[in-house]
C-alpha positions, 0 to 999 in steps of 0.5 A, a space after each residue: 922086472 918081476 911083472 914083465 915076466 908075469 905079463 910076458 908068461 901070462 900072455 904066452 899062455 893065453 896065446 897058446 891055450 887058445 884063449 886068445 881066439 875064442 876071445 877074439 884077441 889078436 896080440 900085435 906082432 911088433 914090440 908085443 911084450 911092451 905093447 901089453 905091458 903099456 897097455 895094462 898100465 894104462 888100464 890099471 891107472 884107469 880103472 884104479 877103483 878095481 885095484 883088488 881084482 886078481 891081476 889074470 883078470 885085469 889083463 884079460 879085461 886089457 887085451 879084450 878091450 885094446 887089442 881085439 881082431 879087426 
């Protein structure tokens, strides 16, 4: 639960700083929290050598990579 809401926080924050535009990341309006959230753990196992980085950096590298602005 603890990481839902981390996830969901975050990126709340990233929507709403801007981050996401200047990142050129367009977030899914649909079931957006599960999204993310499936979307990370699919990074996370992925890149699994890259377990120490700060978990903020993760899901940048997450939603850069799966979720940009067509």
């Amino acid at each position: 639960m603890e990481c839902e809401q981390y996830v969901y926080g975050f990126t709340h924050l990233y929507l709403h700083s801007g981050m996401a535009k200047a990142d050129n990341v367009c977030l899914p309006e649909q079931n957006q929290a599960d999204e993310i959230r499936w979307a990370f753990m699919r990074w996370a196992h992925k890149n699994f050598g890259k377990r120490d980085m700060p978990a903020v950096q993760g899901l940048i590298a997450t939603l850069k990579d799966k979720f940009p602005c067509k």
